[in-house]
PyMOL commands that place a pseudoatom at each C-alpha (Angstrom):
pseudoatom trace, name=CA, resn=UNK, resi=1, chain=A, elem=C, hetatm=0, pos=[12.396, -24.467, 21.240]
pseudoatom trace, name=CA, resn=UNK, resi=2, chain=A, elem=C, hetatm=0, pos=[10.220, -26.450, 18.999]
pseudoatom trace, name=CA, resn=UNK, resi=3, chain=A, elem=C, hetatm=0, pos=[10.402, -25.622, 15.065]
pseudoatom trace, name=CA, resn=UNK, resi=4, chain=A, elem=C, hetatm=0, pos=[6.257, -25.406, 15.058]
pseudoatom trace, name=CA, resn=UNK, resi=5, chain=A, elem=C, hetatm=0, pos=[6.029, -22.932, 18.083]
pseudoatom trace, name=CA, resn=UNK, resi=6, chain=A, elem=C, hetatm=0, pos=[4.654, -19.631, 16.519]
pseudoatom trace, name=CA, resn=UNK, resi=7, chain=A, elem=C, hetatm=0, pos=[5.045, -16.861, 19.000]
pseudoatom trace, name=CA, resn=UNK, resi=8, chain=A, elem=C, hetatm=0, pos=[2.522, -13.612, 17.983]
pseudoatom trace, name=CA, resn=UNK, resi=9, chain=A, elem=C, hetatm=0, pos=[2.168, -10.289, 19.128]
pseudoatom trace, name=CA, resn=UNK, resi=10, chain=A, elem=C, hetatm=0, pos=[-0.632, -8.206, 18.284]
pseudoatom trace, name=CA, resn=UNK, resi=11, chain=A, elem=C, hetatm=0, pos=[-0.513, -4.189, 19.541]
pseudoatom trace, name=CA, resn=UNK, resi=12, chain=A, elem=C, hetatm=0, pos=[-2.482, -1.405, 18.632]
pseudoatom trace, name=CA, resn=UNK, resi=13, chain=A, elem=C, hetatm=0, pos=[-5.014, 0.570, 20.350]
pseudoatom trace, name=CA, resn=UNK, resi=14, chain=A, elem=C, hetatm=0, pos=[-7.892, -0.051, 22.607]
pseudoatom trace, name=CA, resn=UNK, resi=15, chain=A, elem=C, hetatm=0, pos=[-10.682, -0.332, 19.909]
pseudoatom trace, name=CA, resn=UNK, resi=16, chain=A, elem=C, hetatm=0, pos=[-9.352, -1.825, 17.349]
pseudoatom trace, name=CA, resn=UNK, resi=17, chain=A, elem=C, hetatm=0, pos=[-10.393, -5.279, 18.123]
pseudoatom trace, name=CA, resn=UNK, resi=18, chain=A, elem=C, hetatm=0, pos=[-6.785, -6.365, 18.665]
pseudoatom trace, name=CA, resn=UNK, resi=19, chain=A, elem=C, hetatm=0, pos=[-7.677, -9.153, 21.076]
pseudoatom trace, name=CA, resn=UNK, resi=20, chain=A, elem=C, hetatm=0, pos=[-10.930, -10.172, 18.814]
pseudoatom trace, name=CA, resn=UNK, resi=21, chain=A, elem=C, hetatm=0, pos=[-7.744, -10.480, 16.439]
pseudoatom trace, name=CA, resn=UNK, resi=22, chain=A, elem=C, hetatm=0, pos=[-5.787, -12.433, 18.502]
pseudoatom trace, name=CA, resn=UNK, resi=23, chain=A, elem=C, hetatm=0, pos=[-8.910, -14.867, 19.826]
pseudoatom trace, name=CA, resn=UNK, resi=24, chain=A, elem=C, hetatm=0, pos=[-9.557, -15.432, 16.188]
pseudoatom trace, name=CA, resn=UNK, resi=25, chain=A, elem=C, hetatm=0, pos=[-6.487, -16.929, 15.874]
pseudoatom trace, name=CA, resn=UNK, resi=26, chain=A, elem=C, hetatm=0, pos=[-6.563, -18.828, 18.647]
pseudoatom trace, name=CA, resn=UNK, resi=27, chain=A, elem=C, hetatm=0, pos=[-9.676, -20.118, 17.941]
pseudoatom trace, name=CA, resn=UNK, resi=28, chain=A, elem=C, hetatm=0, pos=[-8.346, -21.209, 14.448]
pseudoatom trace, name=CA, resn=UNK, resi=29, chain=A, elem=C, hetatm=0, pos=[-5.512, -22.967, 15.976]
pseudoatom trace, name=CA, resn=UNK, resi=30, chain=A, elem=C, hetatm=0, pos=[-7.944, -24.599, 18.682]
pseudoatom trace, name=CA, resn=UNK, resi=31, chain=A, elem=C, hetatm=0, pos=[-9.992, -26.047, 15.955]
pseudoatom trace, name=CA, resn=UNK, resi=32, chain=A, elem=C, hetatm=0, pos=[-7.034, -27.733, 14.409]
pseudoatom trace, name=CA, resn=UNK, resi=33, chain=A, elem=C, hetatm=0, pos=[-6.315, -29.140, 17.187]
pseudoatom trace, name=CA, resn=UNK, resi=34, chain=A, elem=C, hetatm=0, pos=[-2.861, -27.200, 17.726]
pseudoatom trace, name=CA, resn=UNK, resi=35, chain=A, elem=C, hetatm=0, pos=[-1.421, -26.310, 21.026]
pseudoatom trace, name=CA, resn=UNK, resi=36, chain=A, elem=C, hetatm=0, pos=[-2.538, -22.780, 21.702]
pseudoatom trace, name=CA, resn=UNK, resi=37, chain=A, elem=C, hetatm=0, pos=[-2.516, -20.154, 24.728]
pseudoatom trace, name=CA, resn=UNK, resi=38, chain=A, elem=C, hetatm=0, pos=[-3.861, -16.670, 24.381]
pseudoatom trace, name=CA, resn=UNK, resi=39, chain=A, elem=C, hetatm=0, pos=[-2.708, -13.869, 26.485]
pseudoatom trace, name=CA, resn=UNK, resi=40, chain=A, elem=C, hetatm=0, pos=[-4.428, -10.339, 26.454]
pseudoatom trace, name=CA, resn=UNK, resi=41, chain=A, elem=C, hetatm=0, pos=[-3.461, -6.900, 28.586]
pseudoatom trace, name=CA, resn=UNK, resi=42, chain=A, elem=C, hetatm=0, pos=[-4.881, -3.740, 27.940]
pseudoatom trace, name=CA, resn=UNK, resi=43, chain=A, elem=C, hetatm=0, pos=[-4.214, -0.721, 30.117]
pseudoatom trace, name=CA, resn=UNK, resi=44, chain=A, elem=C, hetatm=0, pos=[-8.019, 0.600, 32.389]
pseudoatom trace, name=CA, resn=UNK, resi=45, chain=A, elem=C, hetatm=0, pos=[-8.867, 2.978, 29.706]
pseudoatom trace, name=CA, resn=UNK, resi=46, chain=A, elem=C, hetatm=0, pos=[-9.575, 0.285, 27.301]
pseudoatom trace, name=CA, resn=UNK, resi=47, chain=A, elem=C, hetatm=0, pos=[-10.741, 2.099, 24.303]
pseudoatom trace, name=CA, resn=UNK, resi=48, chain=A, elem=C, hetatm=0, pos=[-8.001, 4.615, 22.545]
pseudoatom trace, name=CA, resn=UNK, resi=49, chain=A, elem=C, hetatm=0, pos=[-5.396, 3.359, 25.796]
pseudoatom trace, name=CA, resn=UNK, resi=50, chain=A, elem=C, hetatm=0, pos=[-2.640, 0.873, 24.451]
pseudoatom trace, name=CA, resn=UNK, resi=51, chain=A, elem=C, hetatm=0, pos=[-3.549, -3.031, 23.911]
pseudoatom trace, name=CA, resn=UNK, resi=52, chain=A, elem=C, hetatm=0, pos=[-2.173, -5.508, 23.008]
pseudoatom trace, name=CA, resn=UNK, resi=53, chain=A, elem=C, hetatm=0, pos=[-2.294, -9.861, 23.245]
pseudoatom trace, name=CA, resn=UNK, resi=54, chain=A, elem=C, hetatm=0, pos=[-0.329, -12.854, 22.718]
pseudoatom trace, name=CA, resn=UNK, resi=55, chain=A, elem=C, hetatm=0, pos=[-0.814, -15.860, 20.998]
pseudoatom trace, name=CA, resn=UNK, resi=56, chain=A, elem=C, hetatm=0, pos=[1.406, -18.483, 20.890]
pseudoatom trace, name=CA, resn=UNK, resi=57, chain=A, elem=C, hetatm=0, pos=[0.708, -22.075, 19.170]
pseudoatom trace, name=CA, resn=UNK, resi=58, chain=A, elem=C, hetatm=0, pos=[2.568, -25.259, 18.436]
pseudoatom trace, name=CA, resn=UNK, resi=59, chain=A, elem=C, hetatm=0, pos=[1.646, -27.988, 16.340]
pseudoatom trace, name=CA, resn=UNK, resi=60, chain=A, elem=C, hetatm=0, pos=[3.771, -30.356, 18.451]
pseudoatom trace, name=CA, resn=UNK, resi=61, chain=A, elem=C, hetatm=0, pos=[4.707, -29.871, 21.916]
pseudoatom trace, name=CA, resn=UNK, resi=62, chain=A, elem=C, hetatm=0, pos=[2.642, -28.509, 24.775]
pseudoatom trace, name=CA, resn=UNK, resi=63, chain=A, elem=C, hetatm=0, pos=[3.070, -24.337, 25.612]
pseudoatom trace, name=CA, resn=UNK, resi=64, chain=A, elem=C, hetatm=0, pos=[5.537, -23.859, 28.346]
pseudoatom trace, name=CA, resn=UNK, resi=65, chain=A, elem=C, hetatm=0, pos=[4.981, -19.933, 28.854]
pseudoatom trace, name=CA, resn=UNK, resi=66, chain=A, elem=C, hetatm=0, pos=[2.805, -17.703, 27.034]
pseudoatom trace, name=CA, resn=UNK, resi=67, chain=A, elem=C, hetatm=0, pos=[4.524, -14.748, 28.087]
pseudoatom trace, name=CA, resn=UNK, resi=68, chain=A, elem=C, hetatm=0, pos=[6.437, -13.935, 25.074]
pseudoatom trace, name=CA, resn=UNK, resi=69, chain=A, elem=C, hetatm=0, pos=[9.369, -11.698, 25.439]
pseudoatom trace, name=CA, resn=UNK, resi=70, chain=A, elem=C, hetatm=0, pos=[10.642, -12.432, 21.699]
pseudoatom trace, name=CA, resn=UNK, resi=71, chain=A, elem=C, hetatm=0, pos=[8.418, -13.239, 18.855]
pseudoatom trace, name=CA, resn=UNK, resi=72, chain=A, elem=C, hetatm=0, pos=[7.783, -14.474, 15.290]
pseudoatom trace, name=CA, resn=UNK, resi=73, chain=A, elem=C, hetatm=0, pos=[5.184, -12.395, 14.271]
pseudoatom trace, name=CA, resn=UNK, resi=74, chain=A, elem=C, hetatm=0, pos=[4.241, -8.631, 15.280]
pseudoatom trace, name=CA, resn=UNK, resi=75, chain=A, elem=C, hetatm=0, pos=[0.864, -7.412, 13.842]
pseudoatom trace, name=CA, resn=UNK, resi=76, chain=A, elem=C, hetatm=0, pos=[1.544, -3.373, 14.553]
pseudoatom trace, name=CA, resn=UNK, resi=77, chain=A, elem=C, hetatm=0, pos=[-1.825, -1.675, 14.193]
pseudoatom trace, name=CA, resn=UNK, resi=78, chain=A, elem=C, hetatm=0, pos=[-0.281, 2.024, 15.360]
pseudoatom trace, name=CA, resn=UNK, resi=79, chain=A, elem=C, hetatm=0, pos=[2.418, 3.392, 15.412]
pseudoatom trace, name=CA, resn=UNK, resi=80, chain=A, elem=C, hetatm=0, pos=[3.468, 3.174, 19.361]
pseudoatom trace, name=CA, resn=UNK, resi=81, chain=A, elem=C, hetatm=0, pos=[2.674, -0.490, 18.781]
pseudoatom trace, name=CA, resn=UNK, resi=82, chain=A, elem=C, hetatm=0, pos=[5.561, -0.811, 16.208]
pseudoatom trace, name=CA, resn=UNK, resi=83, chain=A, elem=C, hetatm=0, pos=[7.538, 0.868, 17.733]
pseudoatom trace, name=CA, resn=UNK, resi=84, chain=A, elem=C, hetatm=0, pos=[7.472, -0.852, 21.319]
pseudoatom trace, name=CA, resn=UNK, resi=85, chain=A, elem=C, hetatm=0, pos=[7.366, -4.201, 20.085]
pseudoatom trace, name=CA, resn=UNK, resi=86, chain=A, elem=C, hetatm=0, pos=[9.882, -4.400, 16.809]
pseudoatom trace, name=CA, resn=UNK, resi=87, chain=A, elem=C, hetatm=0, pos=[12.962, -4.785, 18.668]
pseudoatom trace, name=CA, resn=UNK, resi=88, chain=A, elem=C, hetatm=0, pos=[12.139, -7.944, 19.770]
pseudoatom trace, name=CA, resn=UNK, resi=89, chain=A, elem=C, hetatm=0, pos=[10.923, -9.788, 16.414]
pseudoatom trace, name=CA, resn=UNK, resi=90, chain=A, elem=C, hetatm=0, pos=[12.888, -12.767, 15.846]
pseudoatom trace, name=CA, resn=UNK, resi=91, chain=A, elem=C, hetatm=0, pos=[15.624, -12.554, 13.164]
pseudoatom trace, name=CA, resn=UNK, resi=92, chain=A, elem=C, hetatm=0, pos=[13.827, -14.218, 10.062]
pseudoatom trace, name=CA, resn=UNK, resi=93, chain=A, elem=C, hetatm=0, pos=[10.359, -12.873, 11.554]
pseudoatom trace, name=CA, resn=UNK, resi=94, chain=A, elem=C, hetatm=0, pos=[7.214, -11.447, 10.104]
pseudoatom trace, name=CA, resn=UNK, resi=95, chain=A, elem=C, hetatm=0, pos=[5.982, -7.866, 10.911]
pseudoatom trace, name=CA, resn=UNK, resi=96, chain=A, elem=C, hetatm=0, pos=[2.842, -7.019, 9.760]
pseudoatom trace, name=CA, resn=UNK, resi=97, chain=A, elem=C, hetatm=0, pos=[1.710, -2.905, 10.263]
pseudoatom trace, name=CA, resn=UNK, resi=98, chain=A, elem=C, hetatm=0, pos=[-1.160, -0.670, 9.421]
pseudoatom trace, name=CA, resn=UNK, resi=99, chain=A, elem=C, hetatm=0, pos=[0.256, 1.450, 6.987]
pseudoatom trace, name=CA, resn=UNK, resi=100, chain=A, elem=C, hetatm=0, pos=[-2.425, 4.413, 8.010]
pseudoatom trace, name=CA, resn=UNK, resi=101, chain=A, elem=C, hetatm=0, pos=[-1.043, 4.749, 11.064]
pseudoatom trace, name=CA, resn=UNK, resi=102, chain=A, elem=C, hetatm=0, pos=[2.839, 3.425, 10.990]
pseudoatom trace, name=CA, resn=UNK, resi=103, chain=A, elem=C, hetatm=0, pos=[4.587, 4.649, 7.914]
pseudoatom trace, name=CA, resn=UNK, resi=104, chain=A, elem=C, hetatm=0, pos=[6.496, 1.565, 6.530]
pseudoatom trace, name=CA, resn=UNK, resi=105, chain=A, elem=C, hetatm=0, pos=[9.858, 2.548, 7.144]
pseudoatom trace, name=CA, resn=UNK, resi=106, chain=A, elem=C, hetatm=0, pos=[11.850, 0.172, 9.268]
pseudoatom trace, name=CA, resn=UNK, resi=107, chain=A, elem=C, hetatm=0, pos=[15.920, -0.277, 10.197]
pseudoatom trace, name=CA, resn=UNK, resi=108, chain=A, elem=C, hetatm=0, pos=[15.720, -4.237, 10.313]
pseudoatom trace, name=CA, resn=UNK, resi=109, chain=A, elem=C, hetatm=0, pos=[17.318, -6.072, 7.023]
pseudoatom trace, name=CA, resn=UNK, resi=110, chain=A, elem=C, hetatm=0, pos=[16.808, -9.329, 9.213]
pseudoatom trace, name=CA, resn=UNK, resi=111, chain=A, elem=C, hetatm=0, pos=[12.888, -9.912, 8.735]
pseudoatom trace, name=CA, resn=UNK, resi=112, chain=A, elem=C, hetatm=0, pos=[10.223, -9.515, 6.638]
pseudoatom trace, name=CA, resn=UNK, resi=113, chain=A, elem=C, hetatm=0, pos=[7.931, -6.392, 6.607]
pseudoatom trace, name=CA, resn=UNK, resi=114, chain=A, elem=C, hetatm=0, pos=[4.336, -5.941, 5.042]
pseudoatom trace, name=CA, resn=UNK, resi=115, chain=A, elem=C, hetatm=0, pos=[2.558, -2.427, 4.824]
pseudoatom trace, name=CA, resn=UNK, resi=116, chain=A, elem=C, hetatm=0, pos=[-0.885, -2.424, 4.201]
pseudoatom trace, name=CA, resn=UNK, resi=117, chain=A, elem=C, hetatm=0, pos=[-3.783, 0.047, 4.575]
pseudoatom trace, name=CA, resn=UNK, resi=118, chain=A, elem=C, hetatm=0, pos=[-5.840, -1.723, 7.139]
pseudoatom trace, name=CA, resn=UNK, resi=119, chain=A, elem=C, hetatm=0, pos=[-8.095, 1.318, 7.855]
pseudoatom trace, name=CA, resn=UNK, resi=120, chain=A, elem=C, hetatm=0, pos=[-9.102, 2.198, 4.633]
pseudoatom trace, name=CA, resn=UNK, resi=121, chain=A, elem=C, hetatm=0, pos=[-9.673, -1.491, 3.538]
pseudoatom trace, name=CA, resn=UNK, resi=122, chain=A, elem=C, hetatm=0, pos=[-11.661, -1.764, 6.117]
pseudoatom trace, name=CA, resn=UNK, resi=123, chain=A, elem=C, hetatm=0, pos=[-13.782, 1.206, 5.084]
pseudoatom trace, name=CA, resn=UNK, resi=124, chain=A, elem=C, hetatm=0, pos=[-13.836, 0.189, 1.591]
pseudoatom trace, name=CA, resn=UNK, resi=125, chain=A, elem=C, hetatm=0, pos=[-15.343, -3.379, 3.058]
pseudoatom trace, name=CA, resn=UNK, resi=126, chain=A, elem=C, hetatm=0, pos=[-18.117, -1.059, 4.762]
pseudoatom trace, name=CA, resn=UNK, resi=127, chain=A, elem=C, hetatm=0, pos=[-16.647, -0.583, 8.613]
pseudoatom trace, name=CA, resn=UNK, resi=128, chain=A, elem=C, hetatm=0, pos=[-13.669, 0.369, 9.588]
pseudoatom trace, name=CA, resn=UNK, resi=129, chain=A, elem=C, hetatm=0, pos=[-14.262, -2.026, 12.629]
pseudoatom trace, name=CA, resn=UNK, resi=130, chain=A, elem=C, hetatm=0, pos=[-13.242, -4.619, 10.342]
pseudoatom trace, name=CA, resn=UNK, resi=131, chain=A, elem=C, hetatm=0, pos=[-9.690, -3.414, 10.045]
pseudoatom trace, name=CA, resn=UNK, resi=132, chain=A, elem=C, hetatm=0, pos=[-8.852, -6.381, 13.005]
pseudoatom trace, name=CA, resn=UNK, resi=133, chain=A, elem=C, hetatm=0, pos=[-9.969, -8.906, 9.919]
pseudoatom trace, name=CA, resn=UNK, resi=134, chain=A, elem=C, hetatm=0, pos=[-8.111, -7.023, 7.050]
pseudoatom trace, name=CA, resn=UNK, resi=135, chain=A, elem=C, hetatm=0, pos=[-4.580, -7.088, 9.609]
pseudoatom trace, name=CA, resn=UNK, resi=136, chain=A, elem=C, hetatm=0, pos=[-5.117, -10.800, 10.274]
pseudoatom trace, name=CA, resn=UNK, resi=137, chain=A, elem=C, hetatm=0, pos=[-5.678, -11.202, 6.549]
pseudoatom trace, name=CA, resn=UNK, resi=138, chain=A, elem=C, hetatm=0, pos=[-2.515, -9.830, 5.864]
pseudoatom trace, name=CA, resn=UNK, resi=139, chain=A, elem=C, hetatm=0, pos=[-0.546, -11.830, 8.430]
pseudoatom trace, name=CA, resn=UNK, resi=140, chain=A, elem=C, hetatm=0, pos=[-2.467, -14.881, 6.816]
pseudoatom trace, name=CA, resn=UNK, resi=141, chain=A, elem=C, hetatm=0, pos=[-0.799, -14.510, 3.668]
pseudoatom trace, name=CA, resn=UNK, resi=142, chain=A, elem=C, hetatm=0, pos=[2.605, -13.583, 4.729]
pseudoatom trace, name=CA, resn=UNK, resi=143, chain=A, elem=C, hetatm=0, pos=[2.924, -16.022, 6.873]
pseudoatom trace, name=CA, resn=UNK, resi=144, chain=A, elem=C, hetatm=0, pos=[1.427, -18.805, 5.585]
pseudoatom trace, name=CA, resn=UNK, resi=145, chain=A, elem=C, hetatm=0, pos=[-0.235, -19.551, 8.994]
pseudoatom trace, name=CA, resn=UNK, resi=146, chain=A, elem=C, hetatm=0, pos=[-3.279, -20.929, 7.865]
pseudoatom trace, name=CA, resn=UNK, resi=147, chain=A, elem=C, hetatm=0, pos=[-5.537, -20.484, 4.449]
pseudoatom trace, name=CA, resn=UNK, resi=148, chain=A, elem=C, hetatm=0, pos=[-8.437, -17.551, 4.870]
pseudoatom trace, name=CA, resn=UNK, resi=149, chain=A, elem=C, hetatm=0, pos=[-11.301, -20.445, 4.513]
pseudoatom trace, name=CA, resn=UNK, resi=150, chain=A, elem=C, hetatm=0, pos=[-10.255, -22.060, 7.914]
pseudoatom trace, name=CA, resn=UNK, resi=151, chain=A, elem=C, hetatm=0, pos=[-9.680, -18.765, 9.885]
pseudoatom trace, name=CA, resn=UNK, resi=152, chain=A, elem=C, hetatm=0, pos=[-12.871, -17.976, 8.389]
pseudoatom trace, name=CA, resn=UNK, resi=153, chain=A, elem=C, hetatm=0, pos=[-14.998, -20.769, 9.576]
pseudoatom trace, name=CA, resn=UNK, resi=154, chain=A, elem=C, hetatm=0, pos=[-13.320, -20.584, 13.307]
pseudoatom trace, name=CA, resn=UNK, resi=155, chain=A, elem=C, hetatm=0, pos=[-14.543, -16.859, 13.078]
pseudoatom trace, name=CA, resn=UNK, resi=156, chain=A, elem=C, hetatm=0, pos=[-17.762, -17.818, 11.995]
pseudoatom trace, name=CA, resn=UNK, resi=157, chain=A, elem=C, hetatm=0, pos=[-17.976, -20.537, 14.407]
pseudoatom trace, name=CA, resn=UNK, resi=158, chain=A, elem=C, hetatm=0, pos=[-16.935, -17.877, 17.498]
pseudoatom trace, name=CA, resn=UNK, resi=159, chain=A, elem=C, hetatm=0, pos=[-19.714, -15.046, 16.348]
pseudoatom trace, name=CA, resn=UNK, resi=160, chain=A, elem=C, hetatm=0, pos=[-22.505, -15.166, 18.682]
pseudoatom trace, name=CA, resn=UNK, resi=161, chain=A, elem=C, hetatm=0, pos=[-26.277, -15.815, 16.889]
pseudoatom trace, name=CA, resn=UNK, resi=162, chain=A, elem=C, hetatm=0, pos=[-27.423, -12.017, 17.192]
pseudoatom trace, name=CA, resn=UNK, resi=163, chain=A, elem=C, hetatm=0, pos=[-23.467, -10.774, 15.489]
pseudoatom trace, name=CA, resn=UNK, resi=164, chain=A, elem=C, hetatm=0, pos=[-23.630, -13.457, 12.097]
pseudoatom trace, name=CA, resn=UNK, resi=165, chain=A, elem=C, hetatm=0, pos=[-24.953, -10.976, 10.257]
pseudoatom trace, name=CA, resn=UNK, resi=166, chain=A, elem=C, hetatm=0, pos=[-21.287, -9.476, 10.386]
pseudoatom trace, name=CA, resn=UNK, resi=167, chain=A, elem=C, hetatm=0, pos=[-19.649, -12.478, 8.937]
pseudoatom trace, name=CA, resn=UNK, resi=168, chain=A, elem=C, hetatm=0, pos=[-19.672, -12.391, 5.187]
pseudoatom trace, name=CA, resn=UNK, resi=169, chain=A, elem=C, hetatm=0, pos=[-18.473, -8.398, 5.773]
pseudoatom trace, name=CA, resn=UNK, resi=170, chain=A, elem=C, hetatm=0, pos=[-15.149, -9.490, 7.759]
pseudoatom trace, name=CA, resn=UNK, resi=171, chain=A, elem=C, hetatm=0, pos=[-14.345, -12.436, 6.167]
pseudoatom trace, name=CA, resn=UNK, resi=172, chain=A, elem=C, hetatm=0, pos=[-14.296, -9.378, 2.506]
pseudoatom trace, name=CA, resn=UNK, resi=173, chain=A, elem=C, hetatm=0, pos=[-12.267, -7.912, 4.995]
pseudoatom trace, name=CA, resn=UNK, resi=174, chain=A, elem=C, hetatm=0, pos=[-9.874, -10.649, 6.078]
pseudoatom trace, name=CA, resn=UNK, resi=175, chain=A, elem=C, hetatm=0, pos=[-9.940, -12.095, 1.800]
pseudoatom trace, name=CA, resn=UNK, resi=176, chain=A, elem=C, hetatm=0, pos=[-9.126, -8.214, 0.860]
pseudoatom trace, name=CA, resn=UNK, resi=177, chain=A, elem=C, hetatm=0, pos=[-6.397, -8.261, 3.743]
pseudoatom trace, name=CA, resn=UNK, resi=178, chain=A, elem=C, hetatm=0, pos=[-4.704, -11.075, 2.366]
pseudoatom trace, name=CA, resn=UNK, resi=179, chain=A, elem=C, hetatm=0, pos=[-4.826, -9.799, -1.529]
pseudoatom trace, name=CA, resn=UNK, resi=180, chain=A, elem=C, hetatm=0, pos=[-3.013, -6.410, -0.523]
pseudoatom trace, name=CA, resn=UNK, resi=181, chain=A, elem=C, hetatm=0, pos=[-0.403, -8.568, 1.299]
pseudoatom trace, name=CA, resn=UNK, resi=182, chain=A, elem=C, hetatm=0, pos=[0.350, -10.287, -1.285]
pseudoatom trace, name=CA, resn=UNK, resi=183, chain=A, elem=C, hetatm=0, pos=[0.365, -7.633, -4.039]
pseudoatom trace, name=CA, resn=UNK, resi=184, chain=A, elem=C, hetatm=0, pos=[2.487, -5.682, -1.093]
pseudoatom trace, name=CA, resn=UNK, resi=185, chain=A, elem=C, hetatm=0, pos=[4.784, -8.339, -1.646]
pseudoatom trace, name=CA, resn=UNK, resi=186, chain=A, elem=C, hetatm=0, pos=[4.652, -8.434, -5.364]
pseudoatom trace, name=CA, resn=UNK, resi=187, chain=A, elem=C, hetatm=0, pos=[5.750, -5.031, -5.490]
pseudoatom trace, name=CA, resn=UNK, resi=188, chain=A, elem=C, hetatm=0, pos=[8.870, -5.379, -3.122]
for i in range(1, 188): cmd.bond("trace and resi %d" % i, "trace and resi %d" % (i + 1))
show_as sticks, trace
zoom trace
């Protein structure tokens, strides 16, 4: 396996604009020029059934499979999310949960966990539709993935003319995502 392959796993809800989330980051690794596959499956109820999608990227060699069956990252928006897809984080992984819906205890020593309020943030921005910015925020700044600015312009650059207007709001949302991270962090 390649040392730049990043395998992610995004669950939550149908709703919750976990595969906006996902084709965000895609699109972010797309435009720099990174090996990238994106992989969504939602159940037929779509909104309030269980969703989730896969990214995976590498900077170097081409994707062999983007059917991930262990990961680096796990953005957990809910709580069945967390707890379907946890066990198979990567020792030395990055799991990333919605602290309004999954309460932040967790039985793994072996990677690194970040709670933050996603829902509220998102509020606090102005829509809690936003939340899908604040978590990939968040996974931005523990991860180290890529800077806010970039992710920010390959969101921009995805929006349709007649959605722009919701720009500036999600990119607060994905900056505020990434400062609760981080003080998440701090305080750990």
């Amino acid at each position: 396996m390649s040392n730049s392959l990043k395998e992610i796993v995004i669950g939550g809800f149908g709703g919750q604009g976990i595969l906006f989330a996902a084709q965000v980051l895609a699109a972010t690794a797309n435009d720099n020029d990174i090996n990238v596959t994106f992989l969504p499956s939602y159940g037929p109820e779509v909104r309030g059934g269980t969703c989730n999608a896969m990214v995976c990227m590498d900077r170097e060699e081409p994707i062999k499979c983007q059917f991930l069956v262990k990961y680096d990252i796990l953005i957990a928006m809910n709580k069945p999310s967390f707890e379907r897809f946890l066990p198979n984080v990567r020792p030395g992984g990055v799991v990333i949960v919605n602290s309004d819906l999954v309460d932040d205890a967790m039985d793994r020593g072996d990677v690194s966990f970040c709670a933050v309020p996603v829902d509220t943030i998102a509020a606090e921005v102005g829509d809690v539709k936003c939340a899908n910015m604040v978590a990939v925020g968040a996974m931005l700044a523990a991860t180290g993935l890529f800077g806010v600015d970039e992710t920010a312009a390959s969101f921009e650059a995805m929006m349709p003319p007649h959605k722009k207007k919701l720009v500036p709001m999600n990119v607060e949302a994905m900056k505020r995502g990434y400062a609760a991270a981080e003080e998440y962090r701090r305080t750990k």
